[in-house]
N, C-alpha and C positions, 0 to 999 in steps of 0.2 A: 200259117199266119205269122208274120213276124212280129219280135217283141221288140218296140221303142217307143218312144214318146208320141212319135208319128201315125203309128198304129193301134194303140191305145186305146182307142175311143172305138176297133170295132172286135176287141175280146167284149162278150155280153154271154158267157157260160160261165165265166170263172170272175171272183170278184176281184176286182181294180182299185188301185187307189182313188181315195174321191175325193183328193185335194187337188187344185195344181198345181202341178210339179215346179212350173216353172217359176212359181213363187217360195220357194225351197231357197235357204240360203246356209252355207255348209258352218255349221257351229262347231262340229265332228270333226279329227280326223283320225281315219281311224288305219294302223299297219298290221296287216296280215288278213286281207280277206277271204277267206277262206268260207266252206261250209258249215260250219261254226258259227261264225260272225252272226253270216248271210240268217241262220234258223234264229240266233237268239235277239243279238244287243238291236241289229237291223230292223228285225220281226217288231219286237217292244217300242223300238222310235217308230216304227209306220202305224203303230196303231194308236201312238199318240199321235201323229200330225189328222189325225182321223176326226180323234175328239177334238182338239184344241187347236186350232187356227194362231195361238199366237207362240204355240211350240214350234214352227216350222221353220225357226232360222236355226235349228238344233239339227240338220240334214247330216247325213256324212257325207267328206271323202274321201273315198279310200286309197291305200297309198300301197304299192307294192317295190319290195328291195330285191327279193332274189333274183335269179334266172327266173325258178321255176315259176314267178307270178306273172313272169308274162302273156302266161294261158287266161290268167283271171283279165289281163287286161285286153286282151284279144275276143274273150267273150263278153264282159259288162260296158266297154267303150262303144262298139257297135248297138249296143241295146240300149246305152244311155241311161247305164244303171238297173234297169230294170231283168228281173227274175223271179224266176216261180219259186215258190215254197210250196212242196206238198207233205202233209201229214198223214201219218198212215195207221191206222186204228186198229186194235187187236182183231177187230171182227172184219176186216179189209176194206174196210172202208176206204177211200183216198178223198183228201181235202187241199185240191189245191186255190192257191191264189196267187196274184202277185205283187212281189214288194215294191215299194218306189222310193226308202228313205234313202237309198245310196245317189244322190246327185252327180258325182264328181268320180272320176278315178285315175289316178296319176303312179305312172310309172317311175321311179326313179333314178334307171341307170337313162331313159332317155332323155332325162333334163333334171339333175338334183336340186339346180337353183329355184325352178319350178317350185319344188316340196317347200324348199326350207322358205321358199316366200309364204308360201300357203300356209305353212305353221307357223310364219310370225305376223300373219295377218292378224289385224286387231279382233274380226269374225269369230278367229280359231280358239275355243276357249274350252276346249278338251283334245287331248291325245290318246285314243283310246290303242288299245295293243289286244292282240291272241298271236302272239307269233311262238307259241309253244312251251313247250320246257324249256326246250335247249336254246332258246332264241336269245335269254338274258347272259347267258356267256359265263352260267358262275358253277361251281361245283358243288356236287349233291351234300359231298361230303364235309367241304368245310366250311361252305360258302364262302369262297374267295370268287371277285370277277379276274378272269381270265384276259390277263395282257397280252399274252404272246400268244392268241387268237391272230392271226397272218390280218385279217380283215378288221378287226380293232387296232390292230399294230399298227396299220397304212393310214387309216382315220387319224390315230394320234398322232401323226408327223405333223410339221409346221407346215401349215398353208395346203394341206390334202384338200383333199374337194370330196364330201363325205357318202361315203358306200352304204356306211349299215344306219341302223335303224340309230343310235346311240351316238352315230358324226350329226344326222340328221336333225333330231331332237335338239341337241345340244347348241348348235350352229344355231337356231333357229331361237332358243332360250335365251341364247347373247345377243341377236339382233333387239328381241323384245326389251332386254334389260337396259341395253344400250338408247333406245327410242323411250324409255321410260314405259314401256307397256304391264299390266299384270301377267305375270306367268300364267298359263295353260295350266289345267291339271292334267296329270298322268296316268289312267285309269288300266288299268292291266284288268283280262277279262280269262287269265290262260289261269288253268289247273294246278295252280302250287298255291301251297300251303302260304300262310300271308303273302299273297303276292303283289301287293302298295308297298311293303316294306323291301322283299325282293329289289320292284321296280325302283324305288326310292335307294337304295344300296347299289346298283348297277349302274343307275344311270350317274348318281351323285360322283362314283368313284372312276367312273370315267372321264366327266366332267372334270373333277383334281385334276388326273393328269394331263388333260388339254389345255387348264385355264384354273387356276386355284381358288381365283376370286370370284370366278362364274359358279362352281361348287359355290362357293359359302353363298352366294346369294340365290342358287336353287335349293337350297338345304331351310333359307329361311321366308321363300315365296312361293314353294311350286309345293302343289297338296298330289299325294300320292295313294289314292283310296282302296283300301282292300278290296276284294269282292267274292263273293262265291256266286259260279254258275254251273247251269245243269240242261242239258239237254241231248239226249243221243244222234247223235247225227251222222250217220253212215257216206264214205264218201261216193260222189257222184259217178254210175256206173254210165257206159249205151245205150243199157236195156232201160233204165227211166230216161233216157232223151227221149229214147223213141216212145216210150210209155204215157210220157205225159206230153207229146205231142199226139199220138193216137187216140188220148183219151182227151184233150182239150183243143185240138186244134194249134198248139201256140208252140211255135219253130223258138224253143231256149237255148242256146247253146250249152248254159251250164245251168241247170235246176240244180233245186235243192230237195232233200227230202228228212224225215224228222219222224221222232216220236210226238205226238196229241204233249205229253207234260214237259214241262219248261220251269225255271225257276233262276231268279237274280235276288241276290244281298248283296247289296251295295252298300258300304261305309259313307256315310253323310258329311265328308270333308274333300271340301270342292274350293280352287284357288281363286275362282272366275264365275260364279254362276253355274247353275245344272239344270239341264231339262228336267220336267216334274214327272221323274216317273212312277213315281210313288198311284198315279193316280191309273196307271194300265199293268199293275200287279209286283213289279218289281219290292223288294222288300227293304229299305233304304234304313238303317238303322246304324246305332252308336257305335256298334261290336262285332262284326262279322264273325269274328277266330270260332267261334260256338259251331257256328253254321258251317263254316268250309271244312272243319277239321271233323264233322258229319259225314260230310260229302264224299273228300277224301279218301278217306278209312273205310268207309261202309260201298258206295259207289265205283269210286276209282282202282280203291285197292282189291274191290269187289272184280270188277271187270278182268283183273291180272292175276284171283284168282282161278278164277274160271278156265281164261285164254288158254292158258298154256295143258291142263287138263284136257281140256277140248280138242285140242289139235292132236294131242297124242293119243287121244280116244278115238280120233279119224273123225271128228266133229270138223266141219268149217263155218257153220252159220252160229250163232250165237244162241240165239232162240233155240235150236235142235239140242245144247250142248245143257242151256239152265230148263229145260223139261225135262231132262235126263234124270230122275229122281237121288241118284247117286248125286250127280253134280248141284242141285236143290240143296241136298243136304250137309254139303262142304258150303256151301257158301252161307246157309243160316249155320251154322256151324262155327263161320273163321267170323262173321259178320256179329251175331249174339252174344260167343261166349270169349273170342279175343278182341276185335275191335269196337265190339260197343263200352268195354270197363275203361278203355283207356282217351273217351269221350270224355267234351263238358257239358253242363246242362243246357241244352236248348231251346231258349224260352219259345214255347207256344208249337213246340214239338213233340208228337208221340213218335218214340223212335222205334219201336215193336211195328207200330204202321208203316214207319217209312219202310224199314229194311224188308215187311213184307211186295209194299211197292217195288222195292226196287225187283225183287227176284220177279214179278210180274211183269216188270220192265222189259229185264232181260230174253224172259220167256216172248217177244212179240214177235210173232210171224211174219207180220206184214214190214215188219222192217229189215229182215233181211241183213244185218250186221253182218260183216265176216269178222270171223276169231282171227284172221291175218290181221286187219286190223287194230284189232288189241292189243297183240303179238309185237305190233313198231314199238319202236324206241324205247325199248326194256329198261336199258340202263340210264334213263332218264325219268321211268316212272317208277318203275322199282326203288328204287332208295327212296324215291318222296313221298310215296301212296303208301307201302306195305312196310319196308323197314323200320319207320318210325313205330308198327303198331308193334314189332317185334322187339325194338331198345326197352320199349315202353313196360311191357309184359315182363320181360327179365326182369327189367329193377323192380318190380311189384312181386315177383316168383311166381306168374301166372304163366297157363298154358301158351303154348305156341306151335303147338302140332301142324295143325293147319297153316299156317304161313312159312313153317321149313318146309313141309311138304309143297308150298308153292312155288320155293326157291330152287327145292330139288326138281322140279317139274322143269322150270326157268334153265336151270344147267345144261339136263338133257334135251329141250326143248333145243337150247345153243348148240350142240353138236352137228346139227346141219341136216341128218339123217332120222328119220324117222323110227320105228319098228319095225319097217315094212323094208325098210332098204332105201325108199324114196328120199328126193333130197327135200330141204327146208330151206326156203328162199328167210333167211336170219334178216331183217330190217332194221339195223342199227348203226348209227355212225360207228359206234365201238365194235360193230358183228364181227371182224379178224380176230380181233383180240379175246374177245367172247369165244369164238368158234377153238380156238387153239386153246384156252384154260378149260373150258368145256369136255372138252375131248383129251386134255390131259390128266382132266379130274377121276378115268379110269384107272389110272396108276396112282398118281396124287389126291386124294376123293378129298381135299380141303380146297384144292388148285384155286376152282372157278371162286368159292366163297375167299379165298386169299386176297380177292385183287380189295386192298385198301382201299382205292380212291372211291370203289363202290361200296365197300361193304365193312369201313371202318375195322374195327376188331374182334367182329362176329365172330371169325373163325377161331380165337381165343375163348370165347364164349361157352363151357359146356354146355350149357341149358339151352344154347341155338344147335352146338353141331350134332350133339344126343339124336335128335328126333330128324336132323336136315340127313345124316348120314343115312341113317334108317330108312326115313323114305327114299333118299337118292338108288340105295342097293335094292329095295323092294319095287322100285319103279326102272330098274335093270334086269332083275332076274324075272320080276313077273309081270311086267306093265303097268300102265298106268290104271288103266279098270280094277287091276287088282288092289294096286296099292291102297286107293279108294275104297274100296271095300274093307281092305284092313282096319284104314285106319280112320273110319267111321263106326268101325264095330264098336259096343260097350265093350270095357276094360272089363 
């Protein structure tokens, strides 16, 4: 059965949106859709246009920059948006449905003028973003944005015609300011730690250098809202095309699939009006930092310590890896007694529940997560999820066992090879330079922890390289099982 607008009316197994669509008008625009998007911000707007009839000019559309999004626009253009979301329950349950808030989706190496119209349409009165860590262009370490980016470099030229997300945006901010329009908000929806202020610092300093006077009037009209999100969302394999087509009839090109929990805080500073989401569970409040910086530490940095244990444990799925009672115990362990001290208080949160949550998270079968997953883009997550809880604990004189031993993991994890001899497909823009510090760090055991731009001046640190050394050599001479076992034993 194919999925579009046209066809719509004869899925009757699986629930459908029960608005019309065609009365949808794009309020949204949103860059980077990805599986992410699609499970959370998307999920949350379809289930307002459900309740509320007069939420529906708040639709998205989705805009894609890279190469690689051309595959998203190859499968949601023929579908007219439309895609399955299935949830998958510890007890295997599967719950699918389909979404309809995505209206629109525009490529924009096939027509930029296209986009930058569409975000300076009067309509457009959010710019929502997931386009990753690495998408804002700035470094872990000192937070500077990044000029001599080859692809920022060509934007900034006079009269370029804009490539990235940041030509686009901004081109499109001067149209507005120039027509007398109100600025769009800037809603970043990706996994870094204040990420409105990120967004707000990137985009603002890009803006300087194209137009100075464009900065100063996005700096005093464009609202840039924190947010924390949550949702595990595994990326889209064959075996669920065919699965959720076998199991509902419905030919998706690119489904989605999900863990059953979901969670948004959104900061309540909007430059243009916001859909009400406060009213389909989103948690819209004064102060996010409480919440992300939760999430972060316990969640994200949770996941990185896991991954890399796992994989050297000969684990690939996630859930095989946090059943593992050993691995349980490292992670309430790194989660309890180092990342929970260096938390704020979160109003109207038991965090003993969450972090039990979360290990139950991890543990689900039916989701299927691979630990290669978790394993991409190290040096993008690493400095932002895990290092901060490591600065944090030194200045206090608190333990840190667990989070050297996850960097020690991280090292040899970078060597490329396994314990078995096999290779390790490294997933990282930086993986040469990783794999070559990594594997030098058997002669130079500081090497990999030396590289500054990651890892600031850790390696000066006795109280990081004390226990990072230790585990590094015990997770060389005896493996990774072992090492674990050590270094969970009572002292």
């Amino acid at each position: 059965m194919r999925l579009d607008n046209r066809h719509l009316s004869e899925i009757v197994d699986v629930p459908t949106p029960g608005y019309a669509r065609s009365e949808l008008s794009c309020g949204i625009v949103h860059f980077g859709v990805g599986g992410f998007h699609r499970a959370h911000q998307a999920m949350y707007l379809d289930r307002l246009f459900e309740q509320d009839p007069q939420s529906r000019t708040w639709a998205i559309c989705g805009v894609g920059v890279l190469p690689s999004d051309a595959r998203m626009r190859d499968a949601l253009v023929p579908q007219d948006g439309l895609y399955t979301l299935t949830l998958k329950h510890p007890d295997g349950v599967a719950e699918t449905s389909v979404i309809g808030s995505i209206a629109e989706y525009l490529y924009a190496p096939d027509d930029p003028e296209t986009v930058i119209a569409k975000l300076a349409s009067p309509e457009t009165k959010i710019v929502s973003l997931t386009i990753t860590e690495g998408g804002y262009n700035f470094s872990a370490t000192t937070g500077e944005f990044d000029l001599s980016n080859p692809a920022v470099a060509a934007d900034l030229e006079p009269d370029a015609v804009p490539k990235t997300t940041f030509g686009l945006v901004t081109a499109a901010l001067a149209r507005r300011r120039d027509k007398g329009l109100p600025s769009f908000t800037v809603m970043s929806c990706d996994n870094i730690e204040a990420n409105g202020h990120i967004a707000r610092d990137t985009f603002t300093t890009f803006a300087r250098h194209k137009d100075s006077a464009l900065a100063d009037w996005i700096a005093q009209n464009t609202c840039f809202p924190n947010s924390m999100v949550d949702r595990i969302t595994p990326a889209t394999t064959p075996e669920l095309i065919d699965e959720v087509a076998e199991r509902t009839g419905i030919d998706d090109r690119w489904p989605v699939v999900a863990e059953p929990y979901t969670q948004w805080v959104l900061e309540d500073s909007f430059s243009d009006g916001r859909p009400q989401l406060e009213s389909v569970g989103v948690q819209v409040v004064g102060d996010v930092g409480p919440y992300e910086l939760m999430k972060l530490r316990l969640l994200n940095a949770g996941h990185q310590t896991l991954c890399y244990f796992g994989y050297l444990m000969d684990y690939r799925y996630v859930h095989d890896a946090a059943q593992d009672p050993l691995v349980r115990k490292l992670l309430r362990d790194y989660m309890s007694s180092e990342a929970r001290p260096t938390l704020q208080p979160v109003p109207g949160v038991d965090v003993d529940q969450y972090i039990d949550t979360l290990i139950e998270r991890f543990s689900n079968p039916a989701i299927a997560d691979t630990i290669a997953r978790l394993c991409q883009d190290s040096s993008d997550r690493i400095p932002k999820w895990l290092l901060p809880v490591v600065r944090s604990r030194l200045a206090a004189g608190g333990k840190i066992d667990c989070a050297a031993a996850v960097v020690a993991t991280w090292t040899r994890y970078a060597e490329g090879v396994d314990e078995h001899g096999d290779p390790i497909d490294v997933v990282d823009p930086l993986a040469d330079s990783l794999t070559r510090l990594a594997r030098q760090s058997r002669e130079d055991p500081l090497a990999f922890v030396g590289n500054t731009a990651l890892f600031g001046d850790l390696a000066q640190q006795q109280g990081f390289i004390g226990p990072y050394l230790w585990a590094l050599e015990t997770l060389r001479t005896k493996g990774a099982r072992e090492l674990l076992t050590e270094l969970l034993s009572p002292a």
